[in-house]
Every structure is written in C-alpha cells, then in structure tokens.
N, C-alpha and C positions, 0 to 999 in steps of 0.2 A: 393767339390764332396759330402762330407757327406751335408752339407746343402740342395743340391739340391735333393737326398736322402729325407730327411724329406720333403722337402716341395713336393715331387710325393706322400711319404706316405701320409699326409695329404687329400691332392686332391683323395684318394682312399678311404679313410674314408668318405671324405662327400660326394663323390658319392656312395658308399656303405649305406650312413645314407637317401640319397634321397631316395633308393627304398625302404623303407621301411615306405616313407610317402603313405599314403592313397590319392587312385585318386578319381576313381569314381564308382559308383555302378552299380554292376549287376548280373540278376534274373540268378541262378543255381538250379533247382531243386527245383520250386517252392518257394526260397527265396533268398535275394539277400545278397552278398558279397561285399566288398570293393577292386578294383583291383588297381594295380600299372602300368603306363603308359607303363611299358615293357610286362604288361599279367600277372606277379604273384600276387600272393593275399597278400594284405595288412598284414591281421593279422587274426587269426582263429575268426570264430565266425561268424553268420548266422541271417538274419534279415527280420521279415515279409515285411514292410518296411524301407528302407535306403534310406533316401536326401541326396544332394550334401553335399561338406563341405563349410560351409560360412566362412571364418576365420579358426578356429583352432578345429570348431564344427561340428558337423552334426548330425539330429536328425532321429533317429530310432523305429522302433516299434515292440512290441512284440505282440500278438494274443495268451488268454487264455480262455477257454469257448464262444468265439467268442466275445470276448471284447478286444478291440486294444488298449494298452496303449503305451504310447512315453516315451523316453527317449533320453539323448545325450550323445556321447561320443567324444572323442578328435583324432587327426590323428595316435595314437599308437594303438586304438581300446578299450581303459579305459575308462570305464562309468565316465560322471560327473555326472550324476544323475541313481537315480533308474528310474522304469518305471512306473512315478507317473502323469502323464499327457494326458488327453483327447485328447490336440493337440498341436501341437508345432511351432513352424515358426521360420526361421532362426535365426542365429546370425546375429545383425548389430550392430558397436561399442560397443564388448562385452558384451550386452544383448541381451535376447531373450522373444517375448513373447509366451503365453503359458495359456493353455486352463483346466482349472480342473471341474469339474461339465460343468455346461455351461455360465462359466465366463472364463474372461483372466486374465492374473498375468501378470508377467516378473522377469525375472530371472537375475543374472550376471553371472561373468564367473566363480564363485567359487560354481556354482549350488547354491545357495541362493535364495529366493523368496524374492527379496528386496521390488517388488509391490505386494500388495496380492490381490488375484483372487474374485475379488470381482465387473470385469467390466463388461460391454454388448460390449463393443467397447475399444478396446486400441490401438492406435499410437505408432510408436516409437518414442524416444525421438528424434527431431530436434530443432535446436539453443537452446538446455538446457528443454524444455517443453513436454509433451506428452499430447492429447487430447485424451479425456475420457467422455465414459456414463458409469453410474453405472446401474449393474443390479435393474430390479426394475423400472428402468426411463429410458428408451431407449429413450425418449424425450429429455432428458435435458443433454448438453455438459458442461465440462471445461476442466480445465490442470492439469494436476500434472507437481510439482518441481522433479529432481530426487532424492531428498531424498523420495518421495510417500506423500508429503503435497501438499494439493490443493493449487494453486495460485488465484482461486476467491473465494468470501465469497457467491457469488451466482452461480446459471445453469444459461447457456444461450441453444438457441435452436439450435444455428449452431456456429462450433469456426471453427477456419480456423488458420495453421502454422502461425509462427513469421518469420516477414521478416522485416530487420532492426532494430531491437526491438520492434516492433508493431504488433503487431493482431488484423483481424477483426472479430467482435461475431454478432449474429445478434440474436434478442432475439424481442416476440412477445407482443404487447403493448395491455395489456388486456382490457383498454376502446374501441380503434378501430378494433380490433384483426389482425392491422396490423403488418409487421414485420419492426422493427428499427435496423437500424444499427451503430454501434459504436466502438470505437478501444481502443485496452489496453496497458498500455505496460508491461515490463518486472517485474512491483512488483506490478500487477495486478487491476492498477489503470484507469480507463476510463480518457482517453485525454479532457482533459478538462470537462470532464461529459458531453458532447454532443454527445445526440442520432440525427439519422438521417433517414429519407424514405429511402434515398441511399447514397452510396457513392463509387466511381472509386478508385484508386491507388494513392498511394502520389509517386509523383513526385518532387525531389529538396523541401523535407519539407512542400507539400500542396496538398490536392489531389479535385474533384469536390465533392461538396455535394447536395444533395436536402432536403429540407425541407418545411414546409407549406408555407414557404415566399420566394420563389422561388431556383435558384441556387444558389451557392457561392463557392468562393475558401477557404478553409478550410486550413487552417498554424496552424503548430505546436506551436506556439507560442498562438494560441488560435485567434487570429485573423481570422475574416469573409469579404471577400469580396463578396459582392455580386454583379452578373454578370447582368448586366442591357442591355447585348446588345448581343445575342448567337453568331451573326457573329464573332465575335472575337472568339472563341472554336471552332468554327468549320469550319471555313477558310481551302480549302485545294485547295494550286496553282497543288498539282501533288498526283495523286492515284495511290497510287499499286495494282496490283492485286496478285502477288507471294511476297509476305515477310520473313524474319527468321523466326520470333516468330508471327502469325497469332493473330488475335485481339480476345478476349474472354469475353465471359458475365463472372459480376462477381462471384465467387462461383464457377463457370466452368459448364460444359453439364449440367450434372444435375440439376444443380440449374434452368438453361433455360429454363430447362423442366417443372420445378417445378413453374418458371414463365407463363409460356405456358399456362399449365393447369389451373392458378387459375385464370389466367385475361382472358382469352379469353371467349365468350359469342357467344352461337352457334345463328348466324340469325336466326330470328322467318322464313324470309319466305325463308332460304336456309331449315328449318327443313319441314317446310311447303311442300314445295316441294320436300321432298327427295334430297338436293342437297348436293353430296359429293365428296370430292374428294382431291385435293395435290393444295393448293395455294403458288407458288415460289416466293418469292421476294429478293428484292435485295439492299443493303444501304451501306453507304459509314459510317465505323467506323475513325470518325476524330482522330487528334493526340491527343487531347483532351482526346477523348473514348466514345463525345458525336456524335450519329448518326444522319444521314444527308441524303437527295437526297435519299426517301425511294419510290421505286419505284415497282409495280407487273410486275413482268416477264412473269408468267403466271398463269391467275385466273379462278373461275370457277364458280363465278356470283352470284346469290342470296344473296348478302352482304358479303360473306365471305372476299372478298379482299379486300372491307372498313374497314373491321374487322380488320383483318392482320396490316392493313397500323396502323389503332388506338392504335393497342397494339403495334406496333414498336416503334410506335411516345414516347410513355408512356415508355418506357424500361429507367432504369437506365442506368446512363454512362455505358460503356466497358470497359476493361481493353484493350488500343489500342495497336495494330502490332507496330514489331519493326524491322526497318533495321538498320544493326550495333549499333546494341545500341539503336536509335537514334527512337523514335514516331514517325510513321507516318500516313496517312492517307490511308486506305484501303477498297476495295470494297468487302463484304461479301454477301454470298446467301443461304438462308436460306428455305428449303421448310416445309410448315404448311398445317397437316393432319387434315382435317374437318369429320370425321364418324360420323354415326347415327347408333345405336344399339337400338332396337328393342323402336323408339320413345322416344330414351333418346338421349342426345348428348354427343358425348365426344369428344376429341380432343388430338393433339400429336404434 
C-alpha cells in the first residue's frame, strides 16, 4: 500500500511539473504571453513578440524607442540571452541562428555566439556543414565546419547540401563566363578535380555528366564512360504521369528559372510582331534525368515554340521521379511566358 502510495504521489508531481511547461503564445493587451494547454499562464512576464517553442527555446522581442530587439528564453520563462539581436529564428539541433547588424551569427544552447555574425546568408547545419555568403560578397558561397572554420579554401557561386558525403558547387568559368559544375566531399576536396557544363545526381556511385566532348557516366572512382548511344538513357517501356517524388531541374525552381532566363532568346519576328503570350510544352523526364519525346501542347507562333523546344532539348539532365524508391520515367509540363515590355523582351 505504502508503495502504491508513492508511485500516485509521483504521478501528481509530474503532472503538477507539466503545467507549468510553456505552451504557446498569446496577444493580451497589446502583448503576448505564454499559455499552459489548460488556459493558465506559463510564467509572469510580457512580450512585444513571442514564437513558438522549438525545443527547449523560444525567441522573444522586446520594443524600446521603436527598435525591436530579440532575445530567447527556455520553457521556465528564464532568459538565455539578453535582448541582443536584430533577429532570431528557431532552435534546430540546439542552435539557432541570429541576425545582429545586418548579418547572421548562430548561437548554441548555452546562448554563446559560437558563429560570429559576420554572414549575408546562413544555413543551418545539415550532415555536419552550413552554407554561407559572407557579408560583403552575397555572390560568393561555401561551408563552415561546426567548429566556424571554412571547409573550402575558395567561394563558389552556388553550394547546395551534402547528400551522402558529396556536395554539388557550381562556380562561374571566367574565360566563357559559363557556369561549371563539380562536387566535393566531406574535407572539401573536388572529386576527382573535374569540373563539368552539367551534371544530374549519383546514382549507385555514378551520376550523368556533360562536357565539351559530349555525355559520360561519371564514377566515383574517377572513371568516364562516355555515352555514344543516348537510346540506352532514355529508353522508357512505361511513363508515369503521378509519382512519389516528381522529377526536378537540378538546383530546383529556382535555378530553372534562372536557366529560363539566360538561355532563352526572344524570336526577332515574335518581337517583330508583337507576339506574346504562355507556350506549354511537355517531355518525358527519363529514369536517367535525361529528357525525351519534347513536344508543344500548345504554342503561339512566331518562333517562340522552336524556341522552347531548343532550350528544352539543351536542359541539363534532371534529377528523375521516383516510385518507391525506384527512377522512373515521367511525363512533365511545363508552361513558358514570352513578354515584351516596352520593345525589350523578357521572359519567364
């Protein structure tokens, strides 16, 4: 009896210790409070702004002379920092980063500025890396280790996460002022030292490349095969149209765009004539990633959808759809916006 006795006391303590964790926020009189899932307040004290809690954190802001500074505190209502921060963003894997002037830092969880604020852009760490522009260079990316040492000895212009111990940079080749691409690994060594026009995702240790001497399969081992016959990549007995994971330029949206816009070349006699308008087309992203069967859905004359088809034809591999797991072959449709602003062209 006495036993069961203590173990009801128990069970009344930690449900007694729950309410007093911090739920979530909200505005009372022009400032907001931390509330407990039953309706009582967390713990005294009053906050211009209060975020959620991520973890064990959550970052708050005070308003003096009409200047907002942030600060964090933990689910008891205990500051772990003062209100020394322009801006703040959650905890993830107990850091956080954090905005002083008009750079970024990162903090840990003992409020420490373990990265100093000295970014235009900062990541959080994933598989052990954070990517980085320094203020000053919003052009130019790399990595920090988490001790806050760089892992390149140079900027590249575009870095992109580690996946599998690999990362792809793509960095701008100052004789063609084209962009090259190349991968690193984890102690910030280019694979093999081979740059590339393009290159798709590795797959089982190999992924597609291009280069001036046409395609090749690319192996970790540094080995090039090169693809003398494209039917073999893009062979597809069955097309999806619905898949898990949908096929994607590499880089993602953005980057498409940013392809979009630098290749495409407005037709003299779609400008000529005023012609504007949404050319749709449609192509089959192989399991490969190389595209195929590039067809207009619907166009709107004047060259634009010779156009369209040119630059599709010209696209880097894809990063291909996947069902269960497993590349496959997929039909995407893509529509491409031809405008003309005041006898300029521009495009979308």
């Amino acid at each position: 009896m006495t036993t069961r006795l203590f173990l009801f006391s128990i069970a009344v303590l930690l449900i007694s210790a729950q309410k007093t964790i911090a739920q979530t926020p909200k505005m009372v009189n022009d400032n907001y409070i931390y509330l407990n899932s039953d309706g009582s307040q967390s713990f005294t004290g009053t906050f211009y702004i209060a975020e959620k809690f991520s973890g064990n954190y959550a970052a708050v802001a005070n308003i003096n002379n009409g200047v907002v500074k942030w600060a964090y505190i933990n689910k008891t209502g205990q500051f772990l920092t003062d209100y020394a921060f322009d801006g703040a963003k959650p905890f993830n894997n107990n850091m956080a980063i954090v905005k002083i002037n008009k750079c970024f830092g990162m903090i840990d969880s003992t409020g420490r500025l373990f990265i100093p604020a000295e970014y235009y852009s900062l990541t959080v760490f994933q598989n052990g890396f954070a990517i980085f522009n320094k203020c000053g260079n919003p052009k130019e990316y790399g990595y920090l280790r988490m001790n806050g040492s760089s892992l390149l000895n140079f900027t590249v212009n575009k870095a992109f996460p580690f996946d599998n111990n690999l990362a792809r940079i793509e960095k701008k080749d100052l004789e063609s002022s084209a962009m090259k691409v190349a991968f690193i690994d984890t102690t910030g060594q280019i694979i093999h030292n081979d740059w590339f026009l393009s290159a798709g995702k590795f797959y089982n240790d190999s992924c597609l490349v291009t280069t001036e001497d046409g395609t090749f399969w690319f192996h970790l081992d540094g080995r090039m095969s090169k693809i003398t016959d494209e039917s073999l990549i893009i062979n597809c007995d069955e097309v999806f149209t619905i898949v898990e994971d949908q096929p994607s330029y590499p880089g993602g949206e953005q980057a498409l765009m940013d392809y979009l816009h630098t290749n495409i070349k407005y037709p003299a006699l779609a400008r000529d004539y005023g012609i504007q308008g949404t050319v749709f087309v449609t192509f089959v992203v192989a399991a490969s990633g190389f595209l195929t069967d590039i067809k207009i859905l619907r166009g709107i004359g004047g060259g634009c959808d010779e156009e369209t088809i040119r630059v599709i034809r010209n696209m880097p591999p894809w990063i291909p759809g996947k069902q269960r797991g497993i590349p496959v072959c997929v039909q995407f449709n893509l529509p491409i916006r031809f405008v003309l602003n005041d006898e300029e062209k521009t495009k979308e």
